[in-house]
N, C-alpha and C positions, 0 to 999 in steps of 0.2 A: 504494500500500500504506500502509494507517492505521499509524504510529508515534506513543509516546508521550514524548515531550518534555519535559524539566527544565533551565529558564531559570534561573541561579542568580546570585545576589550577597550582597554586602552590603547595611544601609540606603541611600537616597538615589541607587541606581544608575541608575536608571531602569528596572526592570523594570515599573513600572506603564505608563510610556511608549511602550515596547516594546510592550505586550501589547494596548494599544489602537490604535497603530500597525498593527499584523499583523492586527488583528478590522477597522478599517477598509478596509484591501485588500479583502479578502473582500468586506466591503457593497460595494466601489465597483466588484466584480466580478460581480455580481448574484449573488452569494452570502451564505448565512444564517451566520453564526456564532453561538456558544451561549458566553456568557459568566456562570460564573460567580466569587463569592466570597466568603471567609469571614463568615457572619453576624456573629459576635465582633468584626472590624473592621468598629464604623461613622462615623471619622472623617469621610467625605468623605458622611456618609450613611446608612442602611439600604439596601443592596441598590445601591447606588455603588464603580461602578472607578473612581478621580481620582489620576491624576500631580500634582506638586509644579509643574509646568507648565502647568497649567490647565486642563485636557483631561479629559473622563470619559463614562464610561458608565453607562448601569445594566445590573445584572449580577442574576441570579437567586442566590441565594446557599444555603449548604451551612449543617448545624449540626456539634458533632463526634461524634456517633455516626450521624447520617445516611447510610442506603446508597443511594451512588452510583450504582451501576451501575442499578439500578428507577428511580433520580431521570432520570440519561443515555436508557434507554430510554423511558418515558412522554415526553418532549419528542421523541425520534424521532419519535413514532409520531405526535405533531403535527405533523410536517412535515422535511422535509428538512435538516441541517447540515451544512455544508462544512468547519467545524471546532469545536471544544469550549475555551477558554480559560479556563483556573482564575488565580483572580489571588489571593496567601496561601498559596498551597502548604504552606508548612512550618504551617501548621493542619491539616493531613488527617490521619488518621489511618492508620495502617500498613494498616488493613481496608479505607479509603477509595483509598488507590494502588493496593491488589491490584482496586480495584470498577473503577477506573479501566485499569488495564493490562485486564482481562475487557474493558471496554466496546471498547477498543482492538482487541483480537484477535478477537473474539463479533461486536461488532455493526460493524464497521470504520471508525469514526469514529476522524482524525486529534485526541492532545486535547494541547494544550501549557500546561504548568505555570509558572508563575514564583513564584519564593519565596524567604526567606532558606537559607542552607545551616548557618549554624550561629548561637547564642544569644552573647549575651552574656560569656558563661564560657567561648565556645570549644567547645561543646558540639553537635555535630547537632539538631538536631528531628528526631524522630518521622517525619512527612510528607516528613523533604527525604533524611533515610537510607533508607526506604524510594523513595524516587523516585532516589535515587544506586544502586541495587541491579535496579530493576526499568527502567527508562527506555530505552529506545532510542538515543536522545541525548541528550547534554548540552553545554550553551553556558552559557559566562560572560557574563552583562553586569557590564561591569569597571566600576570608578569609583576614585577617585583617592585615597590619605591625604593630608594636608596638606602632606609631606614631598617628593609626586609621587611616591610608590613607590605600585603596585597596594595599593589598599586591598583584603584580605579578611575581616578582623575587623570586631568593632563592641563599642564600648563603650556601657553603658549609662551613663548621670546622675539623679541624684537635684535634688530643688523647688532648691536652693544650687548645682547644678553640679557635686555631687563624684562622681568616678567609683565604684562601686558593685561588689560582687565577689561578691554571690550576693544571693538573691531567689527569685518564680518566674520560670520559664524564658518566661513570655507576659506581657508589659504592653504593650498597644497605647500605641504613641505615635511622634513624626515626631521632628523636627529640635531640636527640645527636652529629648527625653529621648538619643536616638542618633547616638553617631560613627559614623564609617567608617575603620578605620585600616590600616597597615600591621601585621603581625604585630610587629614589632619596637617599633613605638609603642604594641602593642595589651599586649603583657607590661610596657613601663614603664609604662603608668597603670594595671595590674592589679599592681603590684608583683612582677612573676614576671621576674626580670630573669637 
């Protein structure tokens, strides 16, 4: 039975690693998996999944008003997938997770999402509140604060390093611009003590 899946963390968890990890099973099972990811991030690329680990794929990728469920179904209809893997989640859009929950239920394709669960400010995305509401299951990929307490937040940083407390909610960037902290560390460099 096709389920839809929300892989969630902070930055730096390894959810990129994860997701190509679980798409290589598949191939090495002689099965097709269907990778995509958000066009907006193109650090590792245009149309590139890449972990901080080395490791990538090329992934067919999504805009944000693009409808999912016509994009899922035209690739059916080329040929058989074992499963659907979105890598950027928290880019979708609310209309995008409902395309997605349909492709789930409608055409019975298993799809699993990995993405942040919340901004900078503490805030949900769009994509990962809807995928926290509509999803099947949910799994943490944990990662660490510095502290060793479960990171769940994430601070942003500005070009100097100083932590940041509002902005937009979207600026692609890696290990230069975002922490991963404990909730506790994550209100003292946000001043919310």
């Amino acid at each position: 039975m096709a389920k839809l899946y929300f892989h969630y963390s902070t930055m730096n968890a390894g959810k990129s690693t994860v997701l190509l990890q679980a798409a290589h099973n598949y191939r090495e099972r002689g099965m097709t998996p269907y990778l995509l990811t958000a066009r907006m991030d193109h650090r590792a690329g245009q149309g590139q999944i890449a972990s901080r680990i080395g490791i990538s794929a090329p992934a067919d990728t999504f805009g944000p008003d693009e409808a999912l469920f016509e994009k899922i179904a035209t690739r059916l209809d080329q040929g058989k997938v074992a499963c659907i893997f979105v890598d950027e989640a928290q880019f979708l859009s609310a209309d995008q997770v409902w395309d997605l929950a349909r492709a789930v239920d409608d055409l019975g394709v298993p799809i699993m999402c990995y993405g942040l669960r919340v901004d900078f400010r503490g805030q949900l995305f769009p994509g990962s509140a809807t995928l926290l509401a509509l999803a099947d299951e949910m799994r943490e990929v944990r990662t660490i604060c510095h502290c060793g307490k479960k990171a769940s937040m994430v601070i942003r940083r500005d070009a100097d390093g100083k932590t940041v407390s509002d902005g937009a909610q979207v600026q692609i960037g890696g290990n230069e611009t975002y922490v991963s902290l404990c909730r506790r560390h994550w209100r003292a460099e946000m001043g919310n003590t």
